[in-house]
Structure formats: structure tokens, C-alpha cells
C-alpha positions as CSV (number, residue, x, y, z in Angstrom):
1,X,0.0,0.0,0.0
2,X,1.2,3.2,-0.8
3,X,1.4,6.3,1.8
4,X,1.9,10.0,1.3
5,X,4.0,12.2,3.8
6,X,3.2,15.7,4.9
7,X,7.0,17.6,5.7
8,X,7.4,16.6,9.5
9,X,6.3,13.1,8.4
10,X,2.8,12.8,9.3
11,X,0.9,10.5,7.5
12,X,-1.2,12.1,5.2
13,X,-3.2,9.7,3.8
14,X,-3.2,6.2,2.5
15,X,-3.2,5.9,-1.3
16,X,-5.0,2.3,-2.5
17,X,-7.8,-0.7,-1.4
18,X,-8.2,-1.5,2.6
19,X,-9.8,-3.5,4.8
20,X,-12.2,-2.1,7.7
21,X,-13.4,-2.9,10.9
22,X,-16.4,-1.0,12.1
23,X,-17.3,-1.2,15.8
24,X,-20.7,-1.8,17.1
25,X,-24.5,-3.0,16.4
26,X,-26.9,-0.2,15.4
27,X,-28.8,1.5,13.2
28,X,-25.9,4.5,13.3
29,X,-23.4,1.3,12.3
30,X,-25.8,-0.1,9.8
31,X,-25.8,3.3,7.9
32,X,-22.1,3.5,8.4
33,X,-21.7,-0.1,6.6
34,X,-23.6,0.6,4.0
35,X,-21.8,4.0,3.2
36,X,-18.7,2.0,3.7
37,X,-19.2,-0.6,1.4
38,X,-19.9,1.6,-1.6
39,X,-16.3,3.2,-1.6
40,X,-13.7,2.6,-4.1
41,X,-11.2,1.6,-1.6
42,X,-12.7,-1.1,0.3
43,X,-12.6,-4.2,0.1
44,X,-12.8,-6.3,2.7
45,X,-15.2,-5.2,5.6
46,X,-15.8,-6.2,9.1
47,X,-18.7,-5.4,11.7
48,X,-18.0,-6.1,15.4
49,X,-21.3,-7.5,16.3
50,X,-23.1,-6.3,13.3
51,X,-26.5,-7.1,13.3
52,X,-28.8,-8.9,10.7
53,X,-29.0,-6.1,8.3
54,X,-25.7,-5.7,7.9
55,X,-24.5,-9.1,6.3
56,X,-26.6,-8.2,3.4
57,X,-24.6,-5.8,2.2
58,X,-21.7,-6.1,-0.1
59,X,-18.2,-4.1,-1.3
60,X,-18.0,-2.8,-4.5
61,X,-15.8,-5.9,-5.3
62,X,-18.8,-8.4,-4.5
63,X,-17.0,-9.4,-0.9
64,X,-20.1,-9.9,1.5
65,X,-19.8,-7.6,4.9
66,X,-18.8,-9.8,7.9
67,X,-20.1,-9.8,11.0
68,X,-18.2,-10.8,14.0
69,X,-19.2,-12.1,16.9
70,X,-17.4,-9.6,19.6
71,X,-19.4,-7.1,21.6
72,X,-18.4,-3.0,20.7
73,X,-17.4,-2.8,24.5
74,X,-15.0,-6.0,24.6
75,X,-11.7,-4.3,24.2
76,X,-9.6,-6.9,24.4
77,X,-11.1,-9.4,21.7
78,X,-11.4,-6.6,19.3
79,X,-7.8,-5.6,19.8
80,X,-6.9,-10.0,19.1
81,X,-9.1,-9.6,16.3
82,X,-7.1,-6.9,15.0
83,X,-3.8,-8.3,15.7
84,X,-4.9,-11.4,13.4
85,X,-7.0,-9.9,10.4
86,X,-4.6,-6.2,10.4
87,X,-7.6,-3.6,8.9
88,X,-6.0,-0.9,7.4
89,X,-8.7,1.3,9.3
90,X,-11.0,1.0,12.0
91,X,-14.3,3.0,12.7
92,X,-16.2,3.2,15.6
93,X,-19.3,4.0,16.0
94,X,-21.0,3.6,19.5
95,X,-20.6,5.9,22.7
96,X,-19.3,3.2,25.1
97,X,-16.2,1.8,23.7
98,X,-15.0,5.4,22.8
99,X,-15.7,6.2,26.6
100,X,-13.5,3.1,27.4
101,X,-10.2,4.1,25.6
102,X,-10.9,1.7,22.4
103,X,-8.7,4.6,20.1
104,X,-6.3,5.3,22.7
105,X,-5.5,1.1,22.8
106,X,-5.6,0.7,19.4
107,X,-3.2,3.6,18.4
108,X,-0.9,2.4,21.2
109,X,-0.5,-0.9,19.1
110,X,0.0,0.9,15.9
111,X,-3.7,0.5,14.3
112,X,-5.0,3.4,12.5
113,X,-8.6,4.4,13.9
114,X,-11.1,6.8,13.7
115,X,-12.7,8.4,16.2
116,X,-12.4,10.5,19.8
117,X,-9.7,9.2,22.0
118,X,-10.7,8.6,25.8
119,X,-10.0,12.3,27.2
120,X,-12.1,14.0,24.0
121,X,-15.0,11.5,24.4
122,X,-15.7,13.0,27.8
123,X,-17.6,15.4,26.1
124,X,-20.6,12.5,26.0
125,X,-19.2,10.5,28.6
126,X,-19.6,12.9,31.2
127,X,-22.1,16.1,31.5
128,X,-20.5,17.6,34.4
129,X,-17.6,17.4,32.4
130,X,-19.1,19.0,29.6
131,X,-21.6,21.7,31.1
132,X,-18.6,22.8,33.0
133,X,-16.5,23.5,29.9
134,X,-19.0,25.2,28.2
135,X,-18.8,27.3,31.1
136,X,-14.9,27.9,31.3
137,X,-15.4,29.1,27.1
138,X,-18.6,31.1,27.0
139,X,-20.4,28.5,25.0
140,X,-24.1,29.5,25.3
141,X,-26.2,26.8,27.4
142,X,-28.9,26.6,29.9
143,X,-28.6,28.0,33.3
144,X,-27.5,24.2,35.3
145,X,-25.9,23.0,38.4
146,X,-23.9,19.7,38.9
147,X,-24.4,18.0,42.2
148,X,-23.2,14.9,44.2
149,X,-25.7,14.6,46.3
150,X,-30.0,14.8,46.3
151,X,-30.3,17.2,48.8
152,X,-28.2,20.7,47.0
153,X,-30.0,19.0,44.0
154,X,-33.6,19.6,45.1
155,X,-32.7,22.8,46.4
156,X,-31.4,24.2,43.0
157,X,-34.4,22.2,41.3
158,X,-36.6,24.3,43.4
159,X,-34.9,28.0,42.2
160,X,-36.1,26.5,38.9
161,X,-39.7,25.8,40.1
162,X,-39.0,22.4,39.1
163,X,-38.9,22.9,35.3
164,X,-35.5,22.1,34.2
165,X,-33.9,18.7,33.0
166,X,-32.4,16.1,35.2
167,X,-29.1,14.3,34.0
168,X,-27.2,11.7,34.8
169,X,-23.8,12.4,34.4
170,X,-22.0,9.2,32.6
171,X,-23.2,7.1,29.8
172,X,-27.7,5.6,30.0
173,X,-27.8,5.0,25.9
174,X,-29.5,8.2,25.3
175,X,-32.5,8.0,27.8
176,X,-30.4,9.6,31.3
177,X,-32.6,13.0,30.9
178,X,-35.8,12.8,32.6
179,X,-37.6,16.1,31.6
180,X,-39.4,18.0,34.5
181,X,-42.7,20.4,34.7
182,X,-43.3,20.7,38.6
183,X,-41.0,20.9,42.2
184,X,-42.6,17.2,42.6
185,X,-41.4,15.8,39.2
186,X,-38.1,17.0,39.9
187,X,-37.6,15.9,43.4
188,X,-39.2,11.8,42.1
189,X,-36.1,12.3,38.9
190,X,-33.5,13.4,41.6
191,X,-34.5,10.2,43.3
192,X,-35.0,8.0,40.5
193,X,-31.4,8.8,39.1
194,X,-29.3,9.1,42.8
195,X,-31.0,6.9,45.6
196,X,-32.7,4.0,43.4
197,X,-29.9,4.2,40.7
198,X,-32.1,3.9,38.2
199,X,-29.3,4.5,35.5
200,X,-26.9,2.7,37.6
201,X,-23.1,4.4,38.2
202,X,-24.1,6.9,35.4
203,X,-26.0,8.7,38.1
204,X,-23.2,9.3,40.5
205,X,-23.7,12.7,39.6
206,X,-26.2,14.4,38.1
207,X,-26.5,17.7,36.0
208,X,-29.9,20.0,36.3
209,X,-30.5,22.2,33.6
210,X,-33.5,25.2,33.5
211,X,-35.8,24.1,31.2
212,X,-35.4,25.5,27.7
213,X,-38.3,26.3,25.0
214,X,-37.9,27.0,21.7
215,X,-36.9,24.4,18.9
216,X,-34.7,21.9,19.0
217,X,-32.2,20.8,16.1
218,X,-29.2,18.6,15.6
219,X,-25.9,19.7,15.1
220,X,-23.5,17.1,13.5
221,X,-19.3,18.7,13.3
222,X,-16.6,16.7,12.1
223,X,-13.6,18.0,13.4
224,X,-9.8,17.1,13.1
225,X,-8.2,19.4,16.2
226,X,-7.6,22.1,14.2
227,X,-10.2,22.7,11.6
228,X,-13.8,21.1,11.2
229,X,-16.8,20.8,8.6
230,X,-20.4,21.6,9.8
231,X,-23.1,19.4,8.4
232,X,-26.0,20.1,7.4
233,X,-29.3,20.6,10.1
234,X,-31.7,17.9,11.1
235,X,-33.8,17.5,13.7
236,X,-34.5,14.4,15.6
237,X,-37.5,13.4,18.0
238,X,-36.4,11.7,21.1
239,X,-39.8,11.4,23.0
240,X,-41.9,7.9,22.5
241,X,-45.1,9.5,21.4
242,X,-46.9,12.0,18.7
243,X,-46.7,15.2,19.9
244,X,-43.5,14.7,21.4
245,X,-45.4,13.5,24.3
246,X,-44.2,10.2,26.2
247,X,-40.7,9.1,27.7
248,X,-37.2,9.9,26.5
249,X,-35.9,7.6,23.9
250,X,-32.4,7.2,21.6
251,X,-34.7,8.5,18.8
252,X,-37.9,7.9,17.0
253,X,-36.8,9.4,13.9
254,X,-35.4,12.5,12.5
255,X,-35.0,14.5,9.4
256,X,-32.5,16.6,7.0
257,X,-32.1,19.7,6.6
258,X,-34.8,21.3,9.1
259,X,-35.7,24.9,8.0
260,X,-35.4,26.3,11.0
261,X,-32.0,27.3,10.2
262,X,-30.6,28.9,6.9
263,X,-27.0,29.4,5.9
264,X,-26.4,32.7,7.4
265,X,-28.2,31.2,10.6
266,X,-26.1,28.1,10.5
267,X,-22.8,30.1,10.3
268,X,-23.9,32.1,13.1
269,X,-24.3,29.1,15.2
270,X,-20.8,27.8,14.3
271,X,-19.5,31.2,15.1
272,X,-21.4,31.2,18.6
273,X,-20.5,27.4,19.6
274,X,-18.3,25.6,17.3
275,X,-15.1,27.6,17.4
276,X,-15.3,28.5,20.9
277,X,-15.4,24.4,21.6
278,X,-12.6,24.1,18.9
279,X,-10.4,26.7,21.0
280,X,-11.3,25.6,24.3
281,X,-9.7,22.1,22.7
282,X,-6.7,23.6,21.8
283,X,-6.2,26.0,25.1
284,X,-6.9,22.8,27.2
285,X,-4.8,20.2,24.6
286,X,-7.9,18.3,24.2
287,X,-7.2,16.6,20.6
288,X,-10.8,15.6,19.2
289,X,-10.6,13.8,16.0
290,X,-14.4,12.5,15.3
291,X,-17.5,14.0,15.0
292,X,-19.4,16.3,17.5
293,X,-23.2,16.3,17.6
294,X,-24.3,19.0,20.1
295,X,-28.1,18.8,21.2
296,X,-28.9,22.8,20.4
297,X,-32.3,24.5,21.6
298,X,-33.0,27.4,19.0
299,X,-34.2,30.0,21.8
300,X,-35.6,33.5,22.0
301,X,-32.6,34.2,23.6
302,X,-30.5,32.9,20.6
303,X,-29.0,29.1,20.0
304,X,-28.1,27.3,23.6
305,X,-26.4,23.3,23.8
306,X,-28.2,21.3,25.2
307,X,-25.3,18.7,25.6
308,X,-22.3,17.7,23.4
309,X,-22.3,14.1,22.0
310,X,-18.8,12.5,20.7
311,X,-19.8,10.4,18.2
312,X,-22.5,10.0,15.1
313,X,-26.3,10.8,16.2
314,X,-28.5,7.7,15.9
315,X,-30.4,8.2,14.0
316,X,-28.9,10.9,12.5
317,X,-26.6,9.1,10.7
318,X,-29.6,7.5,8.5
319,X,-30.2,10.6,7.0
320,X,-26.5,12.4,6.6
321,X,-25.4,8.9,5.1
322,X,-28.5,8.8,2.9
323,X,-27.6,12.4,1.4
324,X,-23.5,12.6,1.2
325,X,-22.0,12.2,-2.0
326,X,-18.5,12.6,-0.9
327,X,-16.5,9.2,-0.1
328,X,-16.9,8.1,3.5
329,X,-13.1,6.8,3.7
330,X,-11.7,10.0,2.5
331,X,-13.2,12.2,5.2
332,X,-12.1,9.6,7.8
333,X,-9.1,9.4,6.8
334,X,-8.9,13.3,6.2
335,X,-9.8,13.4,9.5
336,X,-7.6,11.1,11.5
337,X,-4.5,13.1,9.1
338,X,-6.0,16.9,9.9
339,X,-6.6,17.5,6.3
340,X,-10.2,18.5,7.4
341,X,-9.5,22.3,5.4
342,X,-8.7,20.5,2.5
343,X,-11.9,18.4,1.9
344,X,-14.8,19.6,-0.2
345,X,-17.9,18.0,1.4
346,X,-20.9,17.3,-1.1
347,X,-24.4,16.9,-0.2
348,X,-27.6,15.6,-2.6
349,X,-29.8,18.3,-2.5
350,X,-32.8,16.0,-1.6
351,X,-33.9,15.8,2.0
352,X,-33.7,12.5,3.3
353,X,-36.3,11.0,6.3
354,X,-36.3,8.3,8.9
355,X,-38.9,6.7,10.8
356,X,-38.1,4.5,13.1
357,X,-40.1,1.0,14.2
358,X,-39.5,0.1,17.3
359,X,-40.7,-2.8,19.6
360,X,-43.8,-2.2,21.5
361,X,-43.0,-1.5,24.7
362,X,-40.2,1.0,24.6
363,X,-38.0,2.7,25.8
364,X,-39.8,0.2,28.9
365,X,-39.9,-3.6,28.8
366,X,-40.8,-4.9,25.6
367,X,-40.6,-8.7,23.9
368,X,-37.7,-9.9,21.2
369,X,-38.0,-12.5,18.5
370,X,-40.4,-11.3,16.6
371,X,-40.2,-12.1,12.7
372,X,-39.7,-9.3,10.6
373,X,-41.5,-9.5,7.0
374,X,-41.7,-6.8,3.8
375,X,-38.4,-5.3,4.4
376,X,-37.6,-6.2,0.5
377,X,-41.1,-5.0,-1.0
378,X,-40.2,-1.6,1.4
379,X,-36.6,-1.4,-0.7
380,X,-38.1,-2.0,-3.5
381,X,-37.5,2.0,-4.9
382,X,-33.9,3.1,-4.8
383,X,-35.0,6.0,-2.9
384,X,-35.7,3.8,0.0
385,X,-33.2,1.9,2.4
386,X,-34.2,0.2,6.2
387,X,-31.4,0.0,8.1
388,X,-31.6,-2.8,11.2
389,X,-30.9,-1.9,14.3
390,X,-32.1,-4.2,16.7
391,X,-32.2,-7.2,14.9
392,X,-31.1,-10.6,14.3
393,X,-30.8,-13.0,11.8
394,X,-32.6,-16.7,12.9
395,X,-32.6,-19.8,10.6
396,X,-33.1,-17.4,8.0
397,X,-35.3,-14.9,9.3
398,X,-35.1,-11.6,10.2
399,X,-36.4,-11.4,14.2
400,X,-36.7,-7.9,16.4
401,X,-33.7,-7.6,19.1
402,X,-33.4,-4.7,20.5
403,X,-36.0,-1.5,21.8
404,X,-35.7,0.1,18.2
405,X,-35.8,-2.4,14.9
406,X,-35.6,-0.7,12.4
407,X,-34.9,2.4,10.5
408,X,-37.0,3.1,7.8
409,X,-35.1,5.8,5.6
410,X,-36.1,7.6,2.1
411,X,-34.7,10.4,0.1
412,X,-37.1,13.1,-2.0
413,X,-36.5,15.6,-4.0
414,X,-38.8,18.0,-1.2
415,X,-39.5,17.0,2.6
416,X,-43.1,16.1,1.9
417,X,-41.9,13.6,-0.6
418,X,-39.1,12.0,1.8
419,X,-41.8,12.1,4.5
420,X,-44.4,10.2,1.9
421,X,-41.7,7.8,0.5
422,X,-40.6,6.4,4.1
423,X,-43.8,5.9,5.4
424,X,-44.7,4.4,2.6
425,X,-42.3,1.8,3.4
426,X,-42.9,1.5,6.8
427,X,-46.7,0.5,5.9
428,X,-45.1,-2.7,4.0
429,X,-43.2,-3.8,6.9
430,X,-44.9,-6.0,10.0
431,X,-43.7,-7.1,12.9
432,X,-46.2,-8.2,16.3
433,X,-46.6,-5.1,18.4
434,X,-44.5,-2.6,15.9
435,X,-44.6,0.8,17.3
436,X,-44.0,4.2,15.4
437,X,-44.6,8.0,15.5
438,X,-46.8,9.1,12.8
439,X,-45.3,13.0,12.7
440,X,-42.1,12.9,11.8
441,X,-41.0,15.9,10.0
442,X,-44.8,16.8,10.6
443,X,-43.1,20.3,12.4
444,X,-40.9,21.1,9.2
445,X,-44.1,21.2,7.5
446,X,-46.5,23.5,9.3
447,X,-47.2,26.6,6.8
């Protein structure tokens, strides 16, 4: 394989065909496989677990994805697996193992990976961490408190008459913010999260944030240290229900671009909380090389984070992945290299929508193994791809998993159309007890 050299002898990008190994099990990592498989360059790729969506999917060389049977989280058998297979890159995907030092170990035994090392991921793996930086750099975000203990808690929950957001600090796969109206609600959250551990050693330590209204839109930045490239907008809808009524979940599905921002608007944003984060890395020597995906509330008051996330929003990623042009591998590897200012990002200019099915049941208890039909009559349009997420694949069947199934995703030349298109789709899939939002993108298209 051939290499090119910057002048102090940085690597500045590998020339030729490699294998991959992307970590993790999702939707996010189905999307990422997909993307993946369609360069140039690859030609061997490898998804630790994978899930039963992603063996269907092939290189550009015929070579069927692999996946492999070793959890995102286990380390050590990723870094044997490694050893004996020797991918030219490796992409991660999920929150946990970047929390857990999985680039730091792999760089220390010479593999070339992409994504946050352990000090940079702290921006997800830790909101005390994170609220209090945004603090130190003038970063605009809600009025908050980090606390130790449930009794300071409830008395700064009170200043807020109880409407704020309750936190758990580490690492609760996107459902540690319990949202709060009332003194009462907050107190019972408080509880839930520090005396009945409810999100287990996550909730240590907790962050309360003053409620904020206004509109909320996803931010997705893919930085290299010293430069970055802003994506375009979407919006995502975390709560269970229409109306975003209901309990917190990873995502019921989101959309791209939302309106609510235009250009001048988005560069504005950037200006307010993008390159005060990017200095605050530098004056702090915090090197983050992966993607950013602030939470931002679009307030009266102008644009406030919500909270900083240190990897690719799920799912997010189903719709960026759905609408980039530009070759996945190169802006990794223009990444990992710094060459972030010398990439020219291109975008399909139709919107792109995904609805998620989920199990019935979540984000509580809900039942697995149930068998999965219509996914090829839904992907029967180009326009239209489902990406698994919690699924499996059983003597030849396609059975449910995980909380959320599946991501139904469709492009359109306008956001009514996407919108038609995917739930179009999703009426062609069944599964017992399936459960979706029906208003998706519904907000988008309010006149």
C-alpha cells in the first residue's frame, strides 16, 4: 500500500484498497456499513457485532460484509481480532467503547482508527464534564448545576420551580434526561437517578439544567483538532409519542435539513459554539478527531447546547449517510490526518427522512424475537433503504432484538416527498406489536 507524507512526516493519507473494521450494532453502524461498502477503496469489511441487516450488504468488489461475533465494548477481543486480520482502518461507531479508551489502545498498538480518544470523548461520557467546559469558554447553554448529592439537587431544582432537565452524568444510551414540569417531578427524577440508581453508576452525579423552549435541532461537526466541517441541520424526535409526548428515547426518527435554520443562521451558530469548543480544545490540549453532535435549543434568547455528544447521532446518521456524496473513507481518513481544510464535502440536495419501528413496549420492557417481513417489497424504490438496528438474523429470518428495529429511511426531491416515501415503506413492513410516531418531520411542514 502506498502512503503520502506531509513535511514533518505525518501520515497524510493512504493511497489504495483497505480492509475495515467497524465497531458496534446499530442503526448508526448499519448506515455507516452501507456507506462503507460503496467506496472505491474497500474491500474487505468487518462489523463487530453487526447485526442482521448488515450481512446483506456487499463491497464494491462483491466481498459480503462480515459480522463478527465480539461485543463494541469487549476491548480486548477486538484488539486480538485486529492483531490477526490487520484492517487498514477501523471505525467506531457507539458511545461506550470510545468512553472506554478503544482509540487510545488501538493507536498504542500501531492501528489506525477513527474516532475520539478517551479524554475527548468525555464530552458525552460525562455532562458535568461537559456543562462545566462550556462554562470555562462562554459556549451558550442553559442555566445548570452539577451536584453529588440529592439534597443541593432539590434545592437548586426548586430556584427552577421544578422545570429544568435532570441528567445523569455518565453514559444511560440516550435515555439519562428525565424532563421536569413541577417541584414534585423534579424531586421523584432526583431520586429516581441518585438513591434508586435507576441508571446505575451513570448517576453518580447528576446535571440539572433550566428548562429550555424553543426548537430543538441537531448539530453534527466533524472535526480534526484544528479545523472542522459543519453538516447540514436535522432535527430528531427523542420522545416515545406523537406530539413529542411520552418518555425519552435514543430517537424515534429525525429528518434533513430542518428549516429552522438557513445558511447565514447556521454560520452564526458555528461562530457562537463551534469555534469557541474548537479553542477551548486547543487552550486545554484536548485533541478531538471524530464527530461532534451538540443537542442545540433554537431559543428566544438565541441558540443554547443542550449537551455535546462524541460520536454519530442515531439516527442521524440514516439521514446524513442517505444524502452525502463525498466518499466516506476519504473524510475519515482526512480526518484522522488533519486534512479536514482541505476536503470539499458534497451533499444531494434532496432531503432524506427516517422513521423509526421500534418494539412495542419502549423505551420500557418490551418482547424480542419477533419475525420481521416486507423489508424487500419496502426497498423495492432506490429511494428507499431500512437500516436494522435491533435485529437478528434466525434460521433465515429476520427477528426484532433490541427497543428500536428498524430504521425506515427515504430520500425526496422535497420533505413532503421523503416524508411520503418512508412511510410508505414503513406500511409494508410488519412485525407483532411494531410501534412508530406518525409526525415525523410533521413540524418542518407546518405553513
Amino acid at each position: 500500500m502506498d502512503y503520502r507524507r506531509g513535511d514533518q512526516g505525518e501520515w497524510k493519507g493512504k493511497i489504495g484498497l483497505m480492509k475495515v473494521l467497524l465497531i458496534g450494532g446499530g442503526g448508526r453502524e448499519h448506515a455507516l456499513a452501507w456507506k462503507l461498502s460503496q467506496s472505491e477503496r474497500v474491500t474487505k469489511l468487518w462489523v463487530a457485532p453487526g447485526n442482521g441487516g448488515v450481512s446483506g450488504e456487499f463491497t464494491r468488489n462483491g466481498e459480503p460484509v462480515e459480522c463478527v461475533p465480539i461485543g463494541a465494548e469487549d476491548l480486548s477481543l477486538l484488539l486480538k481480532f485486529a492483531r490477526e486480520q490487520k484492517p487498514d482502518l477501523t471505525v467506531v461507531g457507539p458511545d461506550n467503547p470510545l468512553a472506554l479508551g478503544i482509540v487510545d489502545l488501538f493507536e498504542e498498538n500501531g492501528f489506525r482508527i477513527w474516532g475520539p480518544n478517551k479524554e475527548a470523548a468525555q464530552f458525552e461520557a460525562s455532562k458535568v464534564f461537559s456543562q462545566d467546559f462550556m462554562v470555562r469558554h462562554k459556549i451558550p447553554t442553559a442555566r445548570s448545576g452539577t451536584f453529588d448529592f440529592p439534597t443541593a439537587a432539590k434545592t437548586f431544582a426548586a430556584e427552577l420551580d421544578g422545570k429544568c432537565a435532570v441528567k445523569a452524568d455518565g453514559l444511560a444510551l440516550g435515555k439519562g434526561v428525565l424532563l421536569c414540569s413541577t417541584i414534585e417531578e423534579s424531586e421523584k427524577a432526583i431520586d429516581s437517578i441518585m438513591v434508586d440508581e435507576q441508571f446505575g453508576e451513570a448517576g453518580t452525579s447528576i446535571v440539572i439544567q433550566e428548562f429550555l423552549e424553543g426548537v430543538e435541532v441537531s448539530l453534527h461537526v466533524l472535526a480534526d483538532g484544528r479545523s472542522y466541517i459543519l453538516f447540514p441541520t436535522a432535527q430528531d424526535h427523542k420522545r416515545a409519542l406523537d406530539g413529542d409526548e411520552g418518555l425519552n428515547t435514543g430517537g424515534m426518527g429525525t429528518y434533513s435539513p430542518a428549516p429552522f435554520l438557513n445558511e447565514d443562521e447556521l454560520k452564526a451558530v458555528a461562530c457562537a459554539v463551534v469555534e469557541p469548543w474548537l479553542q477551548g480544545c486547543l487552550a486545554e490540549g484536548i485533541d478531538f478527531r471524530g464527530m461532534l453532535y451538540p443537542g442545540l435549543m433554537l431559543t428566544d434568547d438565541g441558540p443554547k447546547v443542550l449537551e455535546f455528544n462524541a460520536r454519530w447521532g442515531d439516527p442521524e446518521t440514516q439521514v446524513y449517510l442517505m444524502r452525502l456524496e463525498t466518499d466516506l473513507v476519504d473524510l475519515f481518513e482526512a480526518c484522522i490526518d488533519r486534512r479536514l481544510a482541505e476536503m470539499d464535502v458534497q451533499w444531494k440536495e434532496e432531503a432524506a427522512v427516517c422513521v423509526v419501528m421500534a418494539s412495542g413496549g419502549y423505551p420500557g420492557s418490551y418482547e424480542k424475537g419477533k419475525v420481521i417481513e416486507g423489508i424487500e417489497d419496502a426497498e423495492l424504490t432506490e429511494e428507499v433503504k431500512v437500516f436494522h438496528a435491533g435485529t437478528s438474523l434466525e434460521d433465515g429470518e429476520i427477528q426484532s432484538s433490541g427497543g428500536r428495529v428498524l430504521g425506515v429511511t427515504a430520500l425526496g426531491s422535497t420533505l413532503e416527498k421523503a416524508r411520503n416515501q418512508a412511510y410508505g415503506a414503513v406500511d409494508k413492513i410488519r412485525f407483532e406489536g411494531a410501534h412508530i410516531r406518525r409526525d415525523i418531520a410533521a413540524k418542518a411542514l407546518v405553513d
